[in-house]
C-alpha positions in Angstrom: 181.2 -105.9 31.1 180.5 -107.2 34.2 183.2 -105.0 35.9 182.2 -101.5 33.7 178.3 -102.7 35.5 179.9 -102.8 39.3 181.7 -99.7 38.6 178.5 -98.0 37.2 176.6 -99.1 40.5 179.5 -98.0 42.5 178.7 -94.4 41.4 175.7 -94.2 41.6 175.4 -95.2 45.4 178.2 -92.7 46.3 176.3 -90.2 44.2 173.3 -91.4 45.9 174.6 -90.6 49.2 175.5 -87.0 48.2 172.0 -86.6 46.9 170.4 -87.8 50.0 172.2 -85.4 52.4 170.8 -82.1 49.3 167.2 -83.8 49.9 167.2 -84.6 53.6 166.9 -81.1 54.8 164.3 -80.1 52.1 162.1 -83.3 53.7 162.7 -82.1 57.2 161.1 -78.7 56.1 158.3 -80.0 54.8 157.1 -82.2 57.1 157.0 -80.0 59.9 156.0 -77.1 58.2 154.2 -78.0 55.0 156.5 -76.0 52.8 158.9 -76.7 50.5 161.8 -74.5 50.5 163.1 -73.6 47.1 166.2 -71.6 47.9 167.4 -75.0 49.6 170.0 -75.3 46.6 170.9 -72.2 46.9 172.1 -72.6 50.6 173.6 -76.1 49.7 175.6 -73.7 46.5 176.1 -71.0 49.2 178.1 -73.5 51.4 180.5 -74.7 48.1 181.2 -71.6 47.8 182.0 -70.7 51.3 184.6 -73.9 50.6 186.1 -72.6 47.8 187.1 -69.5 49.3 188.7 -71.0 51.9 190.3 -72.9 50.0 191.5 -70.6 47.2 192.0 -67.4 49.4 193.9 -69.6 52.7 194.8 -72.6 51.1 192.5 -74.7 53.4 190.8 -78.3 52.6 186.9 -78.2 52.3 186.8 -79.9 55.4 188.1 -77.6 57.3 185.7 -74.5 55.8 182.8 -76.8 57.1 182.4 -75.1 60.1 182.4 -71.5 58.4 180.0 -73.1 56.3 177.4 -74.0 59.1 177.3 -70.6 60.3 177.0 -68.4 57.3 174.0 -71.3 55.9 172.4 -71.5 59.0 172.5 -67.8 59.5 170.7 -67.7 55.9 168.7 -70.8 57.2 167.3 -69.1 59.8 166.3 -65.2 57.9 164.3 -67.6 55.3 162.6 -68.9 58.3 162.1 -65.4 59.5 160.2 -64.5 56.5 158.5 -67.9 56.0 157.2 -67.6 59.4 155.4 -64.5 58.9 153.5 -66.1 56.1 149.8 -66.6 57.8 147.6 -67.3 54.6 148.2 -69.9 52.0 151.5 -70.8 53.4 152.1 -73.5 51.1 151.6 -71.1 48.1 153.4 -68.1 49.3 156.3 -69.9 50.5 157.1 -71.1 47.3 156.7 -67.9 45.7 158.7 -66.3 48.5 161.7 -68.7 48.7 161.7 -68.9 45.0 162.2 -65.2 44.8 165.1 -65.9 47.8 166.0 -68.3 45.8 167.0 -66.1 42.9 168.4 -63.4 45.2 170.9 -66.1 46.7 171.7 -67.3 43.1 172.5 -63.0 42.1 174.4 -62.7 45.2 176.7 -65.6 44.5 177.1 -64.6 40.6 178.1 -60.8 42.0 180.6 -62.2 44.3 182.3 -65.2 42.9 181.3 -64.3 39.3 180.0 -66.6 36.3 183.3 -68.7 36.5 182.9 -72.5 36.9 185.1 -73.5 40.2 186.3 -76.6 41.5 188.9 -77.9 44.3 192.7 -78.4 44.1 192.7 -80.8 46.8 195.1 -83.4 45.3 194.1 -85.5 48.7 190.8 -85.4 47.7 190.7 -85.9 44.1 193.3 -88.9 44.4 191.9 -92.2 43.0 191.0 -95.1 45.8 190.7 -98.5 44.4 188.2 -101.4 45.9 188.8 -104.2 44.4 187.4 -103.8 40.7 185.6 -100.4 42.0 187.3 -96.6 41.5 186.4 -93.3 43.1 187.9 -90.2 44.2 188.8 -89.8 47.8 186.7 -86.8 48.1 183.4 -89.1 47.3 184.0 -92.3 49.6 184.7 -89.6 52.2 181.8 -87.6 52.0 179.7 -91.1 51.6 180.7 -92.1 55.2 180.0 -88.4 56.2 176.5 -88.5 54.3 175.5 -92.6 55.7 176.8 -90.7 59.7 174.9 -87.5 58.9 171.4 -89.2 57.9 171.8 -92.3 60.6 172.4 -89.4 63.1 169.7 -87.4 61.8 167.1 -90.6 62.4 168.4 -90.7 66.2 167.4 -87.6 66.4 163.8 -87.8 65.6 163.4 -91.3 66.8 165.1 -90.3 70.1 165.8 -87.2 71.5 162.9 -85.2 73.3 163.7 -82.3 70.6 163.3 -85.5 67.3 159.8 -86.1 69.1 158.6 -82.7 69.4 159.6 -82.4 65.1 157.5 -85.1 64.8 154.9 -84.0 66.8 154.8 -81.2 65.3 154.6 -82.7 61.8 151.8 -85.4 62.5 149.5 -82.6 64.5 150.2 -78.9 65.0 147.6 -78.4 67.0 147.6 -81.3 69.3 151.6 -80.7 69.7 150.5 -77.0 70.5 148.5 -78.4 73.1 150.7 -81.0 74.7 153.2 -77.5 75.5 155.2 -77.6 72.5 155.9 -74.4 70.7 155.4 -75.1 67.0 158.0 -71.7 66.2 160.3 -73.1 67.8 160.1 -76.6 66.1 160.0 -75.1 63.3 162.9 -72.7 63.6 165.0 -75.7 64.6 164.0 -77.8 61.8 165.3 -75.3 59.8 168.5 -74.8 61.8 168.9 -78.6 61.2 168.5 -78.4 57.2 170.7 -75.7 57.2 173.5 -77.8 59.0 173.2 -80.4 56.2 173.4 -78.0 53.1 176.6 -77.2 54.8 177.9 -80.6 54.6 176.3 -81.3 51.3 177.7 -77.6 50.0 181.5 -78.8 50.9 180.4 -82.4 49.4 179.3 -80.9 46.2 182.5 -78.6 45.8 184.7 -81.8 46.8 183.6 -84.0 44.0 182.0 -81.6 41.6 182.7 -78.9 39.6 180.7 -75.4 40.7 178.7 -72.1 39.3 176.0 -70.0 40.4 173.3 -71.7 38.2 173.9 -75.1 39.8 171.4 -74.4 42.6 168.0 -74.4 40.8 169.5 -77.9 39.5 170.4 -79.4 43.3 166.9 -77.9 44.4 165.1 -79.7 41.5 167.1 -83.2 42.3 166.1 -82.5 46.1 162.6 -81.8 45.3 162.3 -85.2 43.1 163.8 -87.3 45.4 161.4 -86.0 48.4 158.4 -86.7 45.9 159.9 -90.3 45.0 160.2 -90.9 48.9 156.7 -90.0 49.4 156.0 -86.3 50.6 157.5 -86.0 54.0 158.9 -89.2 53.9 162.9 -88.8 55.9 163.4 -92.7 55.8 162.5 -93.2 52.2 164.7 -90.1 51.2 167.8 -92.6 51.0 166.3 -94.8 48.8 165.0 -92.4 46.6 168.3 -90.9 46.8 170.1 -94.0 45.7 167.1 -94.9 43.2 168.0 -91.5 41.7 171.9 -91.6 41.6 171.5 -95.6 40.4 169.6 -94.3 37.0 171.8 -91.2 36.4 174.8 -93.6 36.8 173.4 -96.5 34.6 171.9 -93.9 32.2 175.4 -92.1 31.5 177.1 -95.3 31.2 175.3 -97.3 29.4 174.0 -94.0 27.1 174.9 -90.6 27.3 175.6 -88.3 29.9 173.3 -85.8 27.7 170.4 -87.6 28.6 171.1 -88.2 32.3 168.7 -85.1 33.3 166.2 -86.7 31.0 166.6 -90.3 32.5 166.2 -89.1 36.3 162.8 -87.0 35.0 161.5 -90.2 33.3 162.3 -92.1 36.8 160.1 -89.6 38.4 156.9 -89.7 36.1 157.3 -93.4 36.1 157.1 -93.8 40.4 154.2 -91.3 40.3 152.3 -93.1 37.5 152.6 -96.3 39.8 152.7 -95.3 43.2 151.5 -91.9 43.6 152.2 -91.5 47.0 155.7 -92.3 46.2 157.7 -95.0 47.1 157.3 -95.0 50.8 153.3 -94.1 50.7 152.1 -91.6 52.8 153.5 -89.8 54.9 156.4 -90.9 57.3 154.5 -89.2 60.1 151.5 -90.6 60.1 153.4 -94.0 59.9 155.4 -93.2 62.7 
C-alpha cells in the first residue's frame, strides 16, 4: 500500500511538471496583458503535432523537432498577438471571443491535416521504463520533468533579472507608469507572447512524448491551463507550479485510488473547493503587485 501511495505521488509531480510548463505561458499572457488566451492549447497541440511529423515522416525523436516547433508556435504566437493587439475596447471580453474563435480554427486546421486519428510516439528510448527505487516512469516523463523544473526556474531569472523580465513586470503592475518610465508596452507585450509560445513548444513535444494525441485534446490542455492559473491566483507565475503539482497530485490520487473516469471530475472539484476558500487563489493577489 504504501509503495502503490509513493508511486501515485510520483506521477502526479511528473505530471505536475508537464502541466506547469501548458499553464506558465497562459499566466505570462495575462499578467502583462490582461487576457487570457484560449487558443493556448491549441499552440501547445500544434507543437505535438509538429513532433509527430517529424518523427513519423523522418524518423526523428521529439527532441530534435523542438526547434521546428518553436518557430512554427511562435510564428502562430505572434499573428494571435497581431490580432489581440488591435483589440482597443473591452479587451478582456473580445480576446476571449477572438482567441476562442482562433482557437477553433487551429483545432480545424490540425483535424484537416493530421486527420481525427489518435497519434502517439514510437520512441522506444522514450517510452522505456526507468526505475527509482520503489518509483516507475517512462523516460520520456522524467526527461521532460528536468526540462519543465530548467524551463520555469529559467523563466523566473528572467523576470526577476534581466532588464527585459523587469520591463514584463512593469508592464504588468502599471501600464501606464511603465509607458512613462520609456518602456513600450507593444513590445512587452509581443515578447511576452513570443515567450509563451516558446513554452507550448516544449510542452507540445512533452505532451506527444508521454501522451497519446488528437485534435480535440486542445480545449482540454487549455481548460487544465486556465484552472491551474486561477488556483495560483490570477497572474500569479510563482504559484503556477504549485497549482500545477496541486492539480497533477489529485488527478494521480483520484485515478488510483478511484477511477480514471472521474479524474476530470476530481481536478474540477479541486478547483471549486480553492475558490470557495481562498478566492484569490492560492497565492492571493496578484504576483505583481507582490513583487
Amino acid at each position: 500500500m504504501t509503495e502503490l501511495v509513493l508511486q501515485a505521488l510520483w506521477s502526479g509531480i511528473l505530471t505536475g511538471s508537464s502541466y506547469a510548463l501548458i499553464a506558465l505561458g497562459l499566466a505570462l499572457v495575462f499578467g502583462t496583458m490582461n487576457v487570457i488566451n484560449l487558443a493556448h492549447g491549441e499552440l501547445v497541440l500544434l507543437a505535438a503535432y509538429v513532433a509527430y511529423t517529424c518523427e513519423s515522416a523522418w524518423g526523428a525523436s521529439p527532441l530534435l523537432a523542438i526547434p521546428a516547433g518553436i518557430v512554427i508556435v511562435c510564428i502562430a504566437t505572434a499573428l494571435t498577438y497581431a490580432l489581440v493587439g488591435r483589440i482597443r475596447r473591452d479587451r478582456e471580453l473580445n480576446s476571449l471571443l477572438l482567441t476562442y474563435g482562433i482557437g477553433i480554427m487551429l483545432t480545424n486546421g490540425i483535424l484537416l491535416i493530421w486527420k481525427a486519428d489518435i497519434r502517439s510516439t514510437k520512441s522506444p528510448w522514450l517510452q522505456d521504463a526507468v526505475v527509482l527505487g520503489p518509483l516507475y516512469s517512462m523516460r520520456s516523463e522524467l526527461l521532460f520533468f528536468v526540462v519543465s523544473a530548467a524551463l520555469i526556474a529559467g523563466l523566473w531569472w528572467w523576470l526577476t533579472r534581466t532588464w527585459a523580465g523587469r520591463a514584463v513586470r512593469a508592464v504588468a503592475s502599471n501600464r501606464d507608469a511603465a509607458q512613462l518610465m520609456g518602456i513600450d508596452p507593444h513590445r512587452v507585450e509581443f515578447v511576452s507572447f513570443l515567450v509563451a509560445g516558446l513554452l507550448a513548444a516544449f510542452a507540445g513535444a512533452a505532451i506527444f512524448s508521454v501522451n497519446v494525441i488528437q485534435p480535440g485534446l486542445g480545449i482540454s490542455l487549455t481548460v487544465k491551463a486556465f484552472i491551474i492559473t486561477v488556483l495560483a491566483g490570477m497572474g500569479s507565475v510563482p504559484g503556477v507550479l504549485v497549482g500545477a503539482l496541486l492539480l497533477g497530485l489529485t488527478e494521480s490520487l483520484t485515478t488510483t485510488f478511484f477511477s480514471s473516469a472521474l479524474q476530470e471530475l476530481a481536478g474540477m472539484v479541486l478547483f471549486l473547493v480553492v475558490l470557495f476558500v481562498l478566492p484569490n487563489g492560492l497565492f492571493g493577489t496578484r504576483w505583481r503587485r507582490a513583487h
